[in-house]
C-alpha positions in Angstrom: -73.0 -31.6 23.5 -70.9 -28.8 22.0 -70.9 -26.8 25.4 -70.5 -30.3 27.4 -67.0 -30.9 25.1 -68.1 -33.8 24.0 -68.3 -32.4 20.0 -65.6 -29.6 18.9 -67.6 -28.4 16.0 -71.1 -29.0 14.0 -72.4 -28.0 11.0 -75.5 -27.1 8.8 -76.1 -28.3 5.7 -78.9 -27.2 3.2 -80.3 -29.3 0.2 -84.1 -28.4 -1.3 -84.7 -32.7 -0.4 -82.6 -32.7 2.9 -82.0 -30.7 5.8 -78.8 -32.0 8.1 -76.9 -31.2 11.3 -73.6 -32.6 11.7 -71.1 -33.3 15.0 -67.8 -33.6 14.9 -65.4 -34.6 17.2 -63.0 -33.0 15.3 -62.6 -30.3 12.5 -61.5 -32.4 10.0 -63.1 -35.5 10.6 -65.8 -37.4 9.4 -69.2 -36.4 11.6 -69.5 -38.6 14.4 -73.7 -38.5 14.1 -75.8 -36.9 11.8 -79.2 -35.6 12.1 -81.2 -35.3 8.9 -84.7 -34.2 7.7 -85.8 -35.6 4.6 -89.7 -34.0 4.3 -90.5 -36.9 0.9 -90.3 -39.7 3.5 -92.7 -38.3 6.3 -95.6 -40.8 5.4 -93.1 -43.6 5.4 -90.3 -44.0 7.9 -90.5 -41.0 9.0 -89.0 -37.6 8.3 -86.0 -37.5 10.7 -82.9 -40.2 10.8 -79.9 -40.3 13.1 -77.2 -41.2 11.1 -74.0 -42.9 12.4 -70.3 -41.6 11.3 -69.9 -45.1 8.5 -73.7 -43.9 7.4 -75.8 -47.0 9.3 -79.4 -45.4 10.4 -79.6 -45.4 14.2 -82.8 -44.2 14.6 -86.0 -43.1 12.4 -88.7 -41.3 13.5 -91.7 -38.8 12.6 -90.7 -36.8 15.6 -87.5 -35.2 16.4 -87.4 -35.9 20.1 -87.7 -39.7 20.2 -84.8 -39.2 17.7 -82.4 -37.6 19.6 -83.6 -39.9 22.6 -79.6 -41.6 22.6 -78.0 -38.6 22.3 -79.4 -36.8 25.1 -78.9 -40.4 27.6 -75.3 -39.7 26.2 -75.3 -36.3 27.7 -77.2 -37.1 31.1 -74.3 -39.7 31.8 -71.8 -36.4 30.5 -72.9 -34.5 33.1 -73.6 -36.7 35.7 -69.3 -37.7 35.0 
């Protein structure tokens, strides 16, 4: 999304109970998704969340790619523009 312009800038962020990837629209904004990893809830929800810029869970998963599944129909309809 970076490369398609669609984000100006992401991030990583390290915690020993998290693991999170941020995109930003802009510098200093808020992050427009996040993407975290949380390995204490992979028996229950699941260990990966997409998390929305006001912090409401989009999508919870125990695998990353049915995660990311709305961000990557975002980007098929970036490229086909």
């Amino acid at each position: 999304m970076v490369a398609a312009g669609h984000w100006r800038d992401y991030g990583l962020w390290f915690d020993p109970d998290v693991a999170v990837f941020a995109a930003f629209r802009r510098s200093a904004e808020r992050p427009e998704v996040r993407i975290e990893k949380r390995p204490q809830l992979h028996l229950k929800q699941g260990a990966y969340a997409l998390v929305s810029e006001h912090g409401a869970v989009l999508k919870r998963g125990h695998e990353l790619h049915g995660v990311l599944a709305p961000l990557e129909r975002r980007l098929m309809r970036l490229v086909g523009e």
